[in-house]
C-alpha positions as CSV (number, residue, x, y, z in Angstrom):
1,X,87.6,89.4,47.9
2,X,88.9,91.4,45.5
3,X,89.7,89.0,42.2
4,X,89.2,88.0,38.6
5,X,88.3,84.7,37.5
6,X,88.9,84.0,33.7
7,X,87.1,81.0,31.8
8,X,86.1,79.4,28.4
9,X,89.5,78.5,27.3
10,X,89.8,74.8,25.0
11,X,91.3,73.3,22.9
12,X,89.7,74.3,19.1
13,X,90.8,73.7,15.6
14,X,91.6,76.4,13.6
15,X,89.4,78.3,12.3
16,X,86.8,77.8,15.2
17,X,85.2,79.9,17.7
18,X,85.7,80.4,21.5
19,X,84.2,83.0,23.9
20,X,86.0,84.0,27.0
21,X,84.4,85.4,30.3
22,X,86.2,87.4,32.7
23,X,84.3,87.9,35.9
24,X,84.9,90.6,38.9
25,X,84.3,90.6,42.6
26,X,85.4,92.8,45.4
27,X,85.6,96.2,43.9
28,X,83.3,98.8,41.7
29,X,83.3,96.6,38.4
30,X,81.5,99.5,36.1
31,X,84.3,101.9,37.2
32,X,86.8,100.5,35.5
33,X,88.5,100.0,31.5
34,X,89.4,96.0,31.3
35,X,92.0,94.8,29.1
36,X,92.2,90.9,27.6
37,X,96.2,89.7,27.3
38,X,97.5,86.7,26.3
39,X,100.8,85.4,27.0
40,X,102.1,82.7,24.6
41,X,105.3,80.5,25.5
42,X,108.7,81.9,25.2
43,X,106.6,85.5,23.8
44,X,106.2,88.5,25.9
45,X,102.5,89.6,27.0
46,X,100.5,91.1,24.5
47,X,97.5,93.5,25.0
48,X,95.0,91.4,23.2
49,X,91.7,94.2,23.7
50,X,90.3,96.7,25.8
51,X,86.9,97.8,27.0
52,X,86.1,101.2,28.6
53,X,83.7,101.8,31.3
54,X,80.3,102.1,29.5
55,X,81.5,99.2,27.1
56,X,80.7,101.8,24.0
57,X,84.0,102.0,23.1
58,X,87.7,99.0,22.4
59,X,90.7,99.1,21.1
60,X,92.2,95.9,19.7
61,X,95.8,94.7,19.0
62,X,96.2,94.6,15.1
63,X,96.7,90.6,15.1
64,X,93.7,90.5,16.1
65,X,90.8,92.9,14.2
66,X,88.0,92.1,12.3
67,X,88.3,88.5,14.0
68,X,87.7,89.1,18.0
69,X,85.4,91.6,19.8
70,X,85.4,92.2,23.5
71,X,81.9,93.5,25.2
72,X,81.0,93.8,28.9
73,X,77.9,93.4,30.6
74,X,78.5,95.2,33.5
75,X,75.3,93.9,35.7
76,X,77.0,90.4,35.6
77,X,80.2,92.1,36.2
78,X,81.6,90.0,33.2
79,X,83.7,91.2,30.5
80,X,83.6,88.5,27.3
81,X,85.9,88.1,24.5
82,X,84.4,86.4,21.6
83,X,87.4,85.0,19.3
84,X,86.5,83.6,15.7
85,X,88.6,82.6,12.8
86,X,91.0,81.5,15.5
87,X,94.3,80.7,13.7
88,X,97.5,78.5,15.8
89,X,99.3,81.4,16.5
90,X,96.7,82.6,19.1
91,X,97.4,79.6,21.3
92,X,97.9,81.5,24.4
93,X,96.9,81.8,28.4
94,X,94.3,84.6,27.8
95,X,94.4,86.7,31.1
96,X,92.1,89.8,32.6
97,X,93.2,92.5,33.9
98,X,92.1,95.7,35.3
99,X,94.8,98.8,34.9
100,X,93.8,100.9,37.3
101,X,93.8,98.2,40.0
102,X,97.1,96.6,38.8
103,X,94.9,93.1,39.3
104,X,95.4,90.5,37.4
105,X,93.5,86.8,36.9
106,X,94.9,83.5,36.6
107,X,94.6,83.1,33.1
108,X,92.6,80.4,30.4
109,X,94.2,78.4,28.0
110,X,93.6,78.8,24.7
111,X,94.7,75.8,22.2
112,X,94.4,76.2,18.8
113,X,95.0,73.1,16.5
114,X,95.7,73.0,13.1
């Protein structure tokens, strides 16, 4: 079955750490660039980070450099996005995606409290 199951979102206080694990099935996982989103209430979908193939090389939305990094370990067919210094405005669902594909997971929740 061709999917994406997300996991790892709490609830954190600001300032805290969380790390996020995307994980593939069903289709050629080291083939492929992976994206992070995150969709906030009442906010459109924001492109979070990205990971190409090889995991050498990410591009990250500006609201979030220097505090997040996304890596990929591409035997586990997992793509990880380690948040720090989280602050209340990235309370989000934090969803995978895979461009390419046009597949999408369900989502974590990310909650953080001040």
């Amino acid at each position: 079955q061709v999917q994406l199951v997300e996991s790892g979102g709490d609830l954190v206080q600001v300032g805290g750490s969380l790390r996020l694990a995307c994980t593939a099935s069903g289709f050629t996982f080291n083939g492929y660039f992976i994206s992070w989103y995150r969709q906030a209430p009442e906010k459109e979908r924001e492109l979070v980070a990205r990971i190409n193939p090889s995991g050498v090389n990410a591009d990250y939305a500006d609201s979030v450099k220097g505090r997040f990094t996304i890596s990929r370990d591409n035997a586990m067919r997992t793509v990880y996005l380690q948040m720090n210094s989280l602050k209340s405005e990235d309370t989000a669902v934090y969803l995978c995606n895979v461009p390419r594909r046009n597949l999408w997971g369900r989502g974590t929740q990310v909650t953080v409290s001040s």
